[in-house]
C-alpha positions in Angstrom: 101.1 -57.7 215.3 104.4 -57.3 213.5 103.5 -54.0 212.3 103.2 -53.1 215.9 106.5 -54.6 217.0 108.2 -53.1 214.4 106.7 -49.8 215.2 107.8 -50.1 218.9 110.7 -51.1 218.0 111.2 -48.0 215.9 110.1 -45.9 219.2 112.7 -47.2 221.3 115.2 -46.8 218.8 113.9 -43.0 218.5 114.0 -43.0 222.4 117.3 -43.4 222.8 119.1 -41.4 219.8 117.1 -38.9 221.3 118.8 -39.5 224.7 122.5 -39.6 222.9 121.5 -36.0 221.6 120.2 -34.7 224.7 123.5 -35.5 226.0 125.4 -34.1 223.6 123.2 -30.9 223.7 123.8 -30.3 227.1 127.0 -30.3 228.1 127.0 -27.7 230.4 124.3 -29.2 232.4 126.8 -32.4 232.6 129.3 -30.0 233.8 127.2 -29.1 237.1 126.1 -32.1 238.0 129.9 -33.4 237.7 131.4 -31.0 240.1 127.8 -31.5 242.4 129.1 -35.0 242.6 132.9 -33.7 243.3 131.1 -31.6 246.3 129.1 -33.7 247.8 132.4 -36.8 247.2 134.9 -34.5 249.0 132.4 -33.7 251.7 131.9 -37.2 252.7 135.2 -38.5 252.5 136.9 -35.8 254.8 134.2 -34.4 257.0 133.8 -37.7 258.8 137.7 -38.3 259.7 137.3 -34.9 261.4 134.3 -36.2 263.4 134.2 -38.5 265.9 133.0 -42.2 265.4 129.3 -42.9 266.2 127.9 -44.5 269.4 125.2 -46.6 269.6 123.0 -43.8 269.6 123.9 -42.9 265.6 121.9 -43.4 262.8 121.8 -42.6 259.4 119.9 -40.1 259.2 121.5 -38.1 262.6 125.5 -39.4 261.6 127.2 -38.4 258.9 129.4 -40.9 259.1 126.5 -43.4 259.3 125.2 -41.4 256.5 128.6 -41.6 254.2 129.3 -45.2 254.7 125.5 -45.9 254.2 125.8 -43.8 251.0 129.1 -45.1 249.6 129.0 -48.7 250.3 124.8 -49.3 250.6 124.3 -47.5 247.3 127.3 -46.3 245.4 129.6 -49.0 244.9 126.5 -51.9 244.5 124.5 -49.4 242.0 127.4 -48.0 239.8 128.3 -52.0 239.1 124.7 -52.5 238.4 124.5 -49.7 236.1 127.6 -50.7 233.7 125.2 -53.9 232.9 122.4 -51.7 232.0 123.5 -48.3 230.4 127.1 -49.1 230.3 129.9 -46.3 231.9 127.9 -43.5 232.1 128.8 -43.5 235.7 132.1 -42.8 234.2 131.0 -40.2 231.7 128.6 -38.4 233.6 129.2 -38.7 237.5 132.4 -40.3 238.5 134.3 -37.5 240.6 138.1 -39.1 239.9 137.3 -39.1 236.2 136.1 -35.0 236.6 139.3 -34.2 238.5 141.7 -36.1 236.7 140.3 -33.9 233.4 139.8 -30.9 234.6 144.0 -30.7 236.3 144.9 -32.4 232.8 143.5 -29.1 231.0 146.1 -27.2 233.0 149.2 -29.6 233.7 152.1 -30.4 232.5 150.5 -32.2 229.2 153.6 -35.0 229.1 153.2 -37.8 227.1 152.0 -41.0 228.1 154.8 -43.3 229.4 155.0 -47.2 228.7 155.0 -48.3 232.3 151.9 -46.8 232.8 150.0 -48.6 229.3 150.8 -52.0 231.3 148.0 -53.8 230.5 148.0 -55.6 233.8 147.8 -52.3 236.0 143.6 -53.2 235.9 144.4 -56.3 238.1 147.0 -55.5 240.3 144.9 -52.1 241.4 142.1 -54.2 242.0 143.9 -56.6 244.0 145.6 -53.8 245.8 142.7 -52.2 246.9 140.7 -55.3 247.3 143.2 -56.4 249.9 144.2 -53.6 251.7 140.2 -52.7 251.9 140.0 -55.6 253.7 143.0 -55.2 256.1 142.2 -51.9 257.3 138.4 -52.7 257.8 137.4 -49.9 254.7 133.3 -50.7 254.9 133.1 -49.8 258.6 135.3 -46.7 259.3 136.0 -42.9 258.0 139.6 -43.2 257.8 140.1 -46.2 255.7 137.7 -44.5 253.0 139.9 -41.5 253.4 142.8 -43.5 252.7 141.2 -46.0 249.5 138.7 -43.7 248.1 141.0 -40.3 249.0 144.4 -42.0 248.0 142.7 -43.1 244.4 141.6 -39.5 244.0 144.9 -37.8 244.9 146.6 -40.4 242.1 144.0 -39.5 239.8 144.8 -36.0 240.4 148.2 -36.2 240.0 148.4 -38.3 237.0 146.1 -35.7 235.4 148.4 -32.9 236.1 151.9 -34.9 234.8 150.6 -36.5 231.7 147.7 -36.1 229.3 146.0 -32.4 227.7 142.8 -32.6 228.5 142.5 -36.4 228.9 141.7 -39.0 231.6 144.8 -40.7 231.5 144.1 -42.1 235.2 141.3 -43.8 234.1 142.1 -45.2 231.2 145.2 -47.4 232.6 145.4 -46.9 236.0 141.9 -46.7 237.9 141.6 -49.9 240.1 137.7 -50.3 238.7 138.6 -49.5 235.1 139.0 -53.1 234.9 135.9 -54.2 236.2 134.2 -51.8 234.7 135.3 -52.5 230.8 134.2 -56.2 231.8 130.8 -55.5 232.8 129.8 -52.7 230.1 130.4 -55.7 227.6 127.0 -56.8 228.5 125.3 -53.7 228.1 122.3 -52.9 225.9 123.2 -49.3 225.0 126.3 -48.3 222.8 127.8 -45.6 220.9 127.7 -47.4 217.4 130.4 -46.4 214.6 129.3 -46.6 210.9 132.7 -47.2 209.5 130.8 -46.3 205.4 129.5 -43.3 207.1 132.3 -42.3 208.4 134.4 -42.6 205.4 131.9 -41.0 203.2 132.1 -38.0 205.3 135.9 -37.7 205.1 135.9 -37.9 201.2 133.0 -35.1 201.4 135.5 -32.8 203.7 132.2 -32.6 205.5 131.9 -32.4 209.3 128.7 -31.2 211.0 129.6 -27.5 212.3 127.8 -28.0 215.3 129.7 -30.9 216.3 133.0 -30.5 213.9 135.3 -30.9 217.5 134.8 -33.3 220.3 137.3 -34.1 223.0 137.0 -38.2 224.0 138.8 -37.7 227.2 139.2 -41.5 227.8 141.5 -41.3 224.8 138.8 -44.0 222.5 139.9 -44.3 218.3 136.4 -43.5 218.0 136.6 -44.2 214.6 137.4 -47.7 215.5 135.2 -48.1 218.4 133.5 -51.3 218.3 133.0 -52.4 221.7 131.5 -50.3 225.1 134.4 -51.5 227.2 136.3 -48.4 227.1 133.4 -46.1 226.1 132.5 -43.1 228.9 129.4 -42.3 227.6 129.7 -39.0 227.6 127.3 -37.9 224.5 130.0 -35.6 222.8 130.6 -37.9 219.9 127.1 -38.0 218.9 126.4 -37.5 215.7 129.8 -37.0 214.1 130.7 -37.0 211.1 126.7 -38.4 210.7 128.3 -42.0 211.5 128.2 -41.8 215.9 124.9 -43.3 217.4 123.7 -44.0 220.7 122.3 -46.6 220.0 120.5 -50.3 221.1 122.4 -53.5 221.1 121.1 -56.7 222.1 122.3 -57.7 226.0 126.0 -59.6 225.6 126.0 -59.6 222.1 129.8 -57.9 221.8 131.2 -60.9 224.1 130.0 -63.3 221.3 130.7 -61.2 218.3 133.8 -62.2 216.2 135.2 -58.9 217.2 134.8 -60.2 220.9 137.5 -63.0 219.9 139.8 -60.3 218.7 139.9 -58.3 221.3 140.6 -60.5 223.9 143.8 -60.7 226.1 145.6 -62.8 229.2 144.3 -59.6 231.3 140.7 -59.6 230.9 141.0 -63.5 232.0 143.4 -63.1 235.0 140.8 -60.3 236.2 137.9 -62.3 235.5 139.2 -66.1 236.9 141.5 -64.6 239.7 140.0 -61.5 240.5 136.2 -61.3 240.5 135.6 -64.9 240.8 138.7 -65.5 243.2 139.7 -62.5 245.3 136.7 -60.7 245.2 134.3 -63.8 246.0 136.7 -64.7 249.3 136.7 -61.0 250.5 133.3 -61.2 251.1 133.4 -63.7 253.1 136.4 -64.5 254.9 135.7 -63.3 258.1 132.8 -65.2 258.7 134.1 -68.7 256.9 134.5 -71.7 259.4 137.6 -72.9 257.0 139.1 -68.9 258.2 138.7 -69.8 261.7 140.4 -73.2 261.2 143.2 -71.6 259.6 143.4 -69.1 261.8 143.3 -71.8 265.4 145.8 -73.4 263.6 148.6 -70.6 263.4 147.3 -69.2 266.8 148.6 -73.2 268.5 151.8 -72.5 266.6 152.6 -69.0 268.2 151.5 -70.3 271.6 153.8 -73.3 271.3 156.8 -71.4 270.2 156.5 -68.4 272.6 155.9 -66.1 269.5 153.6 -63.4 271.2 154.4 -60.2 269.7 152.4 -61.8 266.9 149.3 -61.0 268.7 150.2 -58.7 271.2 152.2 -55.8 268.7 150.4 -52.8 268.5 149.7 -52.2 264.6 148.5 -48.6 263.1 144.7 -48.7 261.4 145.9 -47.6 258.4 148.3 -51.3 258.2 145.5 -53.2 260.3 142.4 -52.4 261.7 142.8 -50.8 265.4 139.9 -49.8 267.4 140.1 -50.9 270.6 137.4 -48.6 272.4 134.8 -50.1 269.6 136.5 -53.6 270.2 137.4 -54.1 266.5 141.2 -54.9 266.4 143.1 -57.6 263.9 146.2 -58.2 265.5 149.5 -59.4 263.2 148.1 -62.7 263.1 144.8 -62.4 262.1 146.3 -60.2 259.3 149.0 -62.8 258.3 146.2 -65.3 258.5 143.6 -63.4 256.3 146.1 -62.7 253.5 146.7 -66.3 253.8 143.1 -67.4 253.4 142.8 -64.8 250.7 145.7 -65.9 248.5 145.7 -69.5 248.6 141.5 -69.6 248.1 142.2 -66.7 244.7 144.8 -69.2 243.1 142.4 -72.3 244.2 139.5 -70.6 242.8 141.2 -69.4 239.2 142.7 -72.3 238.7 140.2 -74.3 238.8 137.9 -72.3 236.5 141.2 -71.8 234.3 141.3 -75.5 234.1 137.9 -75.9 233.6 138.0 -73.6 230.5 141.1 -75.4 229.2 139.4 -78.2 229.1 136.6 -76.9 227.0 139.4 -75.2 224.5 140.7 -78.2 224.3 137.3 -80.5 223.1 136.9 -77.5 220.8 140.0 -77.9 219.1 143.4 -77.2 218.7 145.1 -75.2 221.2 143.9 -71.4 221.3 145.1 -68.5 223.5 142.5 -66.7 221.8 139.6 -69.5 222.1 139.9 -69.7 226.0 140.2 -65.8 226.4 136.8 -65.7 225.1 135.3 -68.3 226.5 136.4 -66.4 229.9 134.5 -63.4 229.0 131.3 -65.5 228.8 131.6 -66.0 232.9 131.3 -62.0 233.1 127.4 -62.2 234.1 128.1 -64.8 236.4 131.1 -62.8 238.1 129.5 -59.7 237.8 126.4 -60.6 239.4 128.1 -62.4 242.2 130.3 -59.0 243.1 127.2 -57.2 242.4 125.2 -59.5 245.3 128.3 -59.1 247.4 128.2 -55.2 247.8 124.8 -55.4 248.1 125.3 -57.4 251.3 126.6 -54.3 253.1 123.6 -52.7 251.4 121.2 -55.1 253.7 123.7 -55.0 256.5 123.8 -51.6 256.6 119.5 -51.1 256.4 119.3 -54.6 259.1 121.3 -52.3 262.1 118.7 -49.6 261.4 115.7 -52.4 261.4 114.9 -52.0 258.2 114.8 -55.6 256.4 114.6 -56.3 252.9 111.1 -58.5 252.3 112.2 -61.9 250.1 116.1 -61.0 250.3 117.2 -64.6 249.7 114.3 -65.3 247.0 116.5 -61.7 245.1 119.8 -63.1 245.9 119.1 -66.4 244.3 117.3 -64.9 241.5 119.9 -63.0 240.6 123.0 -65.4 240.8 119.9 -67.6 238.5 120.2 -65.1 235.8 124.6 -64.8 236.3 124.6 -68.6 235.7 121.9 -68.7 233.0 123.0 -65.7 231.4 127.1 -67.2 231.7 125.7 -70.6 230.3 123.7 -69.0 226.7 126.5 -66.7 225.8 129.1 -69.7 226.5 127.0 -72.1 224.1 126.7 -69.3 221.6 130.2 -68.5 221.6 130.8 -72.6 221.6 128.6 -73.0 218.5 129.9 -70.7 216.6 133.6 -72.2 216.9 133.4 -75.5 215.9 130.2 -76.9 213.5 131.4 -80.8 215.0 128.2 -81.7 216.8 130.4 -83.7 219.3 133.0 -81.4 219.8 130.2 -79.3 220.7 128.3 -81.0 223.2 131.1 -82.3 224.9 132.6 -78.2 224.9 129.2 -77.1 226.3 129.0 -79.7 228.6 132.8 -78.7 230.3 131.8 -75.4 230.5 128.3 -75.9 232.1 130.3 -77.9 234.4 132.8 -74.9 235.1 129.7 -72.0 234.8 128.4 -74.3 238.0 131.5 -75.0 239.8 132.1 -70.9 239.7 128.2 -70.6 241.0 129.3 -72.4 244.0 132.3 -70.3 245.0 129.6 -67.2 245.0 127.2 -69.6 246.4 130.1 -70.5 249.5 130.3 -66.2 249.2 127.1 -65.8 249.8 126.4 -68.6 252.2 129.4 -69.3 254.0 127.9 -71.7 256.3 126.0 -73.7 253.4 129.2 -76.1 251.7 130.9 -76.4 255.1 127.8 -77.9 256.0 127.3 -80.3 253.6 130.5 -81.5 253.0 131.4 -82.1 257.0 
């Protein structure tokens, strides 16, 4: 029986160095299907601005614009999150149509250096903020010209960054993309890897050897590969493979780098911020703002105060969709107020929502031991299943919204949904006892640390479950 495991195991391992030299093997393959994907991008971001918007009578499969917003926000967005769990960014490497431009104007631009202001390492958060919010004021899920604006807008920055700074690099993506965040976060938990053998490596230098058939690669995310140690940054590409006999696609097991020492390392205030106040804060109260009975309070509240004080411009000013959401002949308009109101309910439930997981983990830090900025980093990148499973179930929303107006429903939706934030809080819980455990060998320190942070894993499993639910803690707690 162990034979046999062994043996499988050996297959798999086969399998997928086999995969990391298919990649690197065809390159020009790569190349097609990333300008395919730059087509087909362009195509459904600006031909539906042009038409236009659909009637009752449109479907996805007789509207493109049905069609686009079916395909970008029912499968793109949901699926490419899902995928930097799984294979880690080969969405990045392989598909991603920013990434492609952004290289391929590099090759030919101006080739400047990289400046400081752009190698902020807070530019992750405040991009996905940015977009998270303005998405939301200008209605980006339902309507061409809001995608035009986000998705366009992001491409156009991508483009231009590529031209002023980089020689063939992905500058943009590196520092600037508002997902690169998000994205290093979640491909932390993946099982595949490029893995560096540091001996290897060295032994090749003191040879002067380099494999001829791979003796130059590019990394176009700008990686040390020879450093590499974690997926967060890694595009997958496949052109590394193999050099210098010491690069390996290879299998890892599932959330082992976020409890590695290495993890502990590595962390920064950034990677928490994003985590507590982004994913778990912004992200989990744009999903479900405009149906929340606590948003509709808010928002009676400030509507009494601009009738009693004669304020009425406040709902009766005429805003463009690209500040607000306009469309009066579909009946969809968000007038000053509800915008003032939304930003409102968005920033006061983010900073309620961080800072109570941020208290939650200094608590835990502090049962552990003495006070450590590195201790309670890491312990925040043991919530990335939970948060990434909660965005994940929260794009995926529009996914089933999206099939529901075209009568299609999903058979045991609610059983999937709770199955999968299950795994986030399970799968948050294991690598926060394994990082726990291997920080203090006081049996009491530990149990009381594990208990905190079970306590916080579950307190941040009810903000997706309120996400999710809107109606559910409203309920209970009335």
């Amino acid at each position: 029986m162990k034979n046999q495991q062994k043996a499988d195991a050996k297959n798999v391992r086969n399998l997928v160095h086999n995969m990391g030299n298919w990649l690197l093997q065809h390159q020009h393959h790569i190349r097609i299907i990333q300008w395919g994907v730059v087509v087909v991008y362009l195509t459904l971001i600006i031909v539906p601005v042009l038409l236009p918007l659909p009637d009752n009578a449109g479907h996805i499969w007789n509207n493109l614009t049905i069609f686009a917003q079916f395909i970008f926000w029912g499968i793109w967005w949901p699926f490419v999150l899902l995928s930097m769990v799984l294979v880690g960014r080969v969405w990045c490497g392989i598909f991603c149509p920013e990434g492609t431009l952004t290289e391929a104007v590099s090759r030919h631009g101006m080739g400047w250096s990289v400046p400081k202001w752009i190698k902020w390492p807070g530019w992750p958060f405040v991009a996905f903020c940015g977009t998270t919010i303005y998405g939301q004021m200008v209605s980006v899920y339902q309507y061409p010209g809001p995608v035009l604006v986000v998705l366009g807008g992001s491409t156009l920055a991508a483009i231009v960054i590529g031209f002023l700074y980089g020689r063939n690099k992905r500058v943009w993506c590196k520092y600037l993309c508002p997902v690169n965040g998000v994205f290093r976060l979640l491909a932390k938990l993946s099982p595949l890897h490029y893995r560096v053998d540091q001996n290897a490596w060295q032994e090749s230098q003191n040879r002067g050897h380099v494999d001829i058939a791979n003796a130059h690669f590019n990394c176009a995310p700008m990686v040390v590969v020879r450093q590499m140690q974690s997926a967060s940054e890694c595009h997958m590409c496949g052109r590394c493979q193999g050099f210098r006999g010491a690069v390996t696609f290879s299998l890892r097991s599932p959330g082992s780098e976020i409890t590695s020492a290495h993890a502990k390392q590595k962390t920064n205030l950034w990677d928490t911020v994003l985590i507590l106040f982004g994913l778990m804060g912004l992200a989990s109260m744009a999903f479900h703002w405009a149906s929340s009975a606590w948003y509709v309070s808010l928002k009676q509240l400030f509507a009494n105060f601009v009738f009693d004080t004669q304020q009425l411009w406040i709902v009766t000013a005429d805003i463009p969709w690209w500040i607000l959401t306009n469309y009066p002949q579909h009946h969809d308009v968000m007038t000053l107020l509800d915008g003032v109101v939304m930003l409102c309910y968005l920033g006061v439930g983010t900073l309620l929502i961080g800072g109570t997981l941020f208290g939650g983990l200094l608590v835990t830090n502090k049962i552990i031991g003495s006070w450590s900025w590195g201790r309670l980093h890491h312990l925040a990148l043991t919530l990335i299943p939970l948060a990434g499973a909660g965005v994940f179930l929260g794009l995926f929303s529009l996914t089933t919204q999206l099939l529901k107006s075209e009568g299609i429903n999903i058979p045991y939706l609610q059983a999937f949904r709770l199955i999968i934030i299950g795994l986030g809080l399970i799968g948050s819980i294991y690598l926060g006892g394994k990082v726990i455990n291997s920080l203090t060998p006081n049996f009491k320190q530990k149990l009381l640390s594990i208990m905190a942070f079970t306590i916080t894993v579950f307190v941040a499993g009810g903000v997706w479950i309120n996400s999710l639910w809107p109606k559910l803690l409203p309920m209970i707690f009335s």
